[in-house]
C-alpha positions in Angstrom: -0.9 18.7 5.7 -3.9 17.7 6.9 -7.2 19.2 5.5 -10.8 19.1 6.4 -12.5 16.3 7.8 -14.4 14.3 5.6 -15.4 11.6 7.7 -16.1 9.1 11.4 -16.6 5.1 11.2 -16.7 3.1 14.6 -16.8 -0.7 14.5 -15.8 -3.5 16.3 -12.8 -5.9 16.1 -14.3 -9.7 14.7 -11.3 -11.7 14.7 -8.0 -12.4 16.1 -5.4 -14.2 15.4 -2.4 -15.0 16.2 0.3 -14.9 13.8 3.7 -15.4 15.7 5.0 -15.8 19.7 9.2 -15.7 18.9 10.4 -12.4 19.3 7.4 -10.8 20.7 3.3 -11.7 19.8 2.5 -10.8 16.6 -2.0 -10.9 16.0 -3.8 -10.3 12.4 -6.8 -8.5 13.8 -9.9 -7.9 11.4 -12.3 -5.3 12.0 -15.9 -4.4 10.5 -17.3 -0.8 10.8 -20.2 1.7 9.4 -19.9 5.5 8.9 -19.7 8.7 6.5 -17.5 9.5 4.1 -18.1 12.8 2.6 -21.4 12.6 3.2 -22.2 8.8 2.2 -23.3 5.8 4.5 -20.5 3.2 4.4 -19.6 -0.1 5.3 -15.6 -0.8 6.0 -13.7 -4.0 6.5 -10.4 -3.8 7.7 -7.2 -6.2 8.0 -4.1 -5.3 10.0 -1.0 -7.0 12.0 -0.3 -5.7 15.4 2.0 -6.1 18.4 0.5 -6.4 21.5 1.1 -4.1 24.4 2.3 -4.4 28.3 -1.2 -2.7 28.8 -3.2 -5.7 26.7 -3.9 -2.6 23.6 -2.6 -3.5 20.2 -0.6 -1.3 17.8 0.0 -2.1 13.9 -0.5 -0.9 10.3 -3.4 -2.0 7.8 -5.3 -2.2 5.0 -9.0 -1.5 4.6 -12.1 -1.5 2.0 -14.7 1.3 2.3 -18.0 0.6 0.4 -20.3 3.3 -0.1 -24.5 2.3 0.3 -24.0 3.2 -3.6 -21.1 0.8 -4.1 -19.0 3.7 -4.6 -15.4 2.0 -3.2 -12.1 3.3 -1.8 -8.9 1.3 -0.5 -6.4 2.9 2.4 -3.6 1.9 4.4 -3.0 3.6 7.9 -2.1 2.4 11.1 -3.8 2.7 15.1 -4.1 1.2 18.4 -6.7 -0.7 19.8 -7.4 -1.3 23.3 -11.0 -2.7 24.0 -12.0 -4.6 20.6 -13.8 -1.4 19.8 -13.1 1.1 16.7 -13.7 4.7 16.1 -11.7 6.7 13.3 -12.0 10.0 11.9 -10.6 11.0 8.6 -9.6 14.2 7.1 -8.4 15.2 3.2 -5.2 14.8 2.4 -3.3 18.4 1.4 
């Protein structure tokens, strides 16, 4: 059950790759963004494989890295879609 929310990052996508063509494209997409988590200014990198789309979005699971400006840290996986090479998540406790 989902709880408050305790925080908002956007970014932007900074790399793709490509990872496989047989059996539909596979792309490793890496993304950098800023934001709050419960209060604190953070910094977030993020690595996750995707399929793309008929419409040209991307879908997939990932990992990120969330560094607090006082190098408080916290790891999460998740998974999203993409469709301009722009980011924006919200994030809400856990219940």
């Amino acid at each position: 059950m989902l709880g408050e929310q305790i925080g908002e990052e956007t970014g932007k996508v900074m790399v793709r790759r490509v990872i496989s063509v047989e059996g539909g494209t596979k792309v490793e997409i890496s993304v950098q963004s800023t934001g709050k988590l419960l209060g604190v200014e953070t910094r977030s990198n993020v690595t996750y494989l995707a399929g793309i789309r008929p419409d040209g979005s991307v879908y997939g699971e990932g990992q990120g890295l969330v560094v607090g400006k006082g190098g408080e840290q916290a790891t999460w996986k998740g998974a999203g879609a993409d469709a301009d090479g722009n980011t924006k998540n919200k994030l809400w406790e856990w219940k």
